[in-house]
N, C-alpha and C positions, 0 to 999 in steps of 0.2 A: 589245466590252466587255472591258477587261482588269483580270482579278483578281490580285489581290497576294495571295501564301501568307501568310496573316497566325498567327502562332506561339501557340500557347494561352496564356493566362496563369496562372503559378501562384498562390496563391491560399497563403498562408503562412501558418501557424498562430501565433499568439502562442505563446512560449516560456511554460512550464508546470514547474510544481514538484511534485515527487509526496512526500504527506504519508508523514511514519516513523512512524503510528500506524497509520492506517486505509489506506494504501497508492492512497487518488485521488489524482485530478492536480488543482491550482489556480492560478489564474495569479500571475502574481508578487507583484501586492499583494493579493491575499485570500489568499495562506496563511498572511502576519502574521494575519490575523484568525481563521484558521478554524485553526491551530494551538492556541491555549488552549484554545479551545469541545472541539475533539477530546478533548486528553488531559483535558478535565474528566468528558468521557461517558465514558472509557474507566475512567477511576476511579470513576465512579459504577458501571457495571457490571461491573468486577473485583469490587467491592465484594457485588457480589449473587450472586458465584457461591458456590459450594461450597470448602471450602480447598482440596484436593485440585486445583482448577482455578485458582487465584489463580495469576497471575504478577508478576514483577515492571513495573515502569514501562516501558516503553519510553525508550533514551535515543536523543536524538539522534544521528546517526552525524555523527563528525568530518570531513568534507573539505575539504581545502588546497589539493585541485589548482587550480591558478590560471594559466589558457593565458595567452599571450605579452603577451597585449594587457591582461595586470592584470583580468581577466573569472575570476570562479566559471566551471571546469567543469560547464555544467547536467547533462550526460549522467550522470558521474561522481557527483554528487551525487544523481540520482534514481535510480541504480542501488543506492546506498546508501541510499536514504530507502526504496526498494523491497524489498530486501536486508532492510532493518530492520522492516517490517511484515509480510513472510513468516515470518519470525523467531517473531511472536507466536501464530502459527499450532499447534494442538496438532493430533496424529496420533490417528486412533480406532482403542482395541484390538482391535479384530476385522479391517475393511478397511484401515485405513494411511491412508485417505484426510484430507487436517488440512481443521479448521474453526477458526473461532473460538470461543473455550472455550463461548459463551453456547449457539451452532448444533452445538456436539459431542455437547451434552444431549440438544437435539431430534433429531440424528442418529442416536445410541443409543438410543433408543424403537424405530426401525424396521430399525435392520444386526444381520442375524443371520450368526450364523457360515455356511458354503457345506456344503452336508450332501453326503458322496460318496457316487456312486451306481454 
Protein backbone atom coordinates (compact mmCIF):
# COMPACT_ATOMS: atom_id res chain seq x y z
CA UNK A 1 0.00 0.00 0.00
CA UNK A 2 1.46 3.39 -0.95
CA UNK A 3 0.75 6.58 0.80
CA UNK A 4 0.97 9.98 -0.70
CA UNK A 5 2.40 12.95 2.02
CA UNK A 6 -0.70 14.71 1.52
CA UNK A 7 -0.04 18.69 2.87
CA UNK A 8 -2.59 20.18 5.40
CA UNK A 9 -4.87 22.52 4.20
CA UNK A 10 -5.16 25.87 5.42
CA UNK A 11 -8.19 26.93 6.23
CA UNK A 12 -8.39 30.98 5.48
CA UNK A 13 -10.23 33.37 7.49
CA UNK A 14 -12.40 35.86 5.78
CA UNK A 15 -10.80 39.34 5.84
CA UNK A 16 -12.27 41.37 8.81
CA UNK A 17 -12.54 45.02 9.54
CA UNK A 18 -12.04 46.04 13.19
CA UNK A 19 -14.60 48.74 14.36
CA UNK A 20 -13.00 52.71 15.55
CA UNK A 21 -15.69 52.78 18.24
CA UNK A 22 -15.73 49.54 20.10
CA UNK A 23 -12.58 48.06 18.78
CA UNK A 24 -14.22 44.20 17.37
CA UNK A 25 -13.68 42.75 14.25
CA UNK A 26 -16.63 42.45 11.46
CA UNK A 27 -16.59 41.16 8.30
CA UNK A 28 -16.62 43.30 5.42
CA UNK A 29 -20.33 43.71 4.77
CA UNK A 30 -21.70 43.86 8.46
CA UNK A 31 -19.48 46.67 9.53
CA UNK A 32 -21.63 49.03 7.06
CA UNK A 33 -24.23 47.82 9.32
CA UNK A 34 -22.98 47.52 12.62
CA UNK A 35 -21.08 51.01 12.35
CA UNK A 36 -24.31 53.36 12.94
CA UNK A 37 -25.87 50.84 15.53
CA UNK A 38 -22.36 51.31 17.43
CA UNK A 39 -21.76 55.10 17.54
CA UNK A 40 -25.64 55.28 18.30
CA UNK A 41 -24.88 53.15 21.73
CA UNK A 42 -21.90 54.94 22.26
CA UNK A 43 -23.74 58.24 22.33
CA UNK A 44 -26.64 56.93 24.13
CA UNK A 45 -24.04 56.00 26.89
CA UNK A 46 -21.63 58.93 26.77
CA UNK A 47 -24.75 60.55 27.33
CA UNK A 48 -25.31 58.77 30.73
CA UNK A 49 -22.15 59.31 32.10
CA UNK A 50 -20.94 61.94 34.45
CA UNK A 51 -19.45 65.29 32.65
CA UNK A 52 -16.28 64.69 34.08
CA UNK A 53 -16.26 61.38 32.01
CA UNK A 54 -18.03 62.55 28.71
CA UNK A 55 -15.74 62.37 25.81
CA UNK A 56 -15.82 63.38 22.69
CA UNK A 57 -17.15 61.40 19.33
CA UNK A 58 -14.92 59.06 18.12
CA UNK A 59 -13.89 60.09 14.47
CA UNK A 60 -13.05 57.87 12.01
CA UNK A 61 -9.28 57.44 11.31
CA UNK A 62 -8.36 58.61 7.65
CA UNK A 63 -6.52 55.91 5.58
CA UNK A 64 -5.32 56.22 1.88
CA UNK A 65 -3.00 53.56 1.89
CA UNK A 66 -3.89 51.79 -1.12
CA UNK A 67 -1.37 48.62 -2.21
CA UNK A 68 -0.46 48.22 -5.78
CA UNK A 69 -3.31 46.33 -6.97
CA UNK A 70 -5.90 49.72 -6.13
CA UNK A 71 -6.98 47.40 -2.71
CA UNK A 72 -7.51 49.43 0.92
CA UNK A 73 -4.54 48.36 3.09
CA UNK A 74 -6.86 46.10 5.44
CA UNK A 75 -3.78 45.82 8.05
CA UNK A 76 -3.22 49.51 8.05
CA UNK A 77 -6.69 50.49 8.27
CA UNK A 78 -7.37 48.11 11.35
CA UNK A 79 -4.52 49.28 12.95
CA UNK A 80 -6.08 52.52 12.87
CA UNK A 81 -9.60 51.62 13.39
CA UNK A 82 -7.78 49.87 16.52
CA UNK A 83 -5.46 52.81 17.36
CA UNK A 84 -8.74 54.70 17.27
CA UNK A 85 -10.92 52.70 19.93
CA UNK A 86 -7.86 52.38 22.38
CA UNK A 87 -7.92 56.03 22.17
CA UNK A 88 -11.28 56.22 23.92
CA UNK A 89 -9.98 54.28 26.74
CA UNK A 90 -9.72 56.45 30.22
CA UNK A 91 -6.78 55.58 32.83
CA UNK A 92 -8.01 55.13 36.64
CA UNK A 93 -6.43 57.46 39.10
CA UNK A 94 -5.19 55.10 41.54
CA UNK A 95 -3.85 51.87 39.22
CA UNK A 96 -3.32 53.37 35.64
CA UNK A 97 -5.12 50.64 34.55
CA UNK A 98 -7.86 52.43 31.32
CA UNK A 99 -11.43 51.22 31.10
CA UNK A 100 -14.20 52.35 29.41
CA UNK A 101 -15.58 55.59 31.03
CA UNK A 102 -18.96 53.34 31.99
CA UNK A 103 -16.43 50.18 33.68
CA UNK A 104 -13.97 52.97 35.32
CA UNK A 105 -17.07 53.86 37.65
CA UNK A 106 -17.52 50.14 38.54
CA UNK A 107 -13.76 49.98 38.64
CA UNK A 108 -13.35 52.67 41.27
CA UNK A 109 -15.88 51.24 43.87
CA UNK A 110 -13.29 48.44 44.49
CA UNK A 111 -9.17 49.92 43.49
CA UNK A 112 -7.84 51.13 46.46
CA UNK A 113 -4.70 52.80 46.75
CA UNK A 114 -1.46 49.91 47.66
CA UNK A 115 -0.95 50.69 51.63
CA UNK A 116 3.02 50.23 52.31
CA UNK A 117 4.15 47.99 54.63
Amino acid sequence: MVRKHLKPTMIRRPPTIVCYICGREYGTKSIAIHEPQCLKKWHNENNLLPKELRRPEPKKPEVRTITAKGFYDLDALNEAAWTSAQSTLVPCAVCGRTFLPDRLIVHQRSCKPKVAK
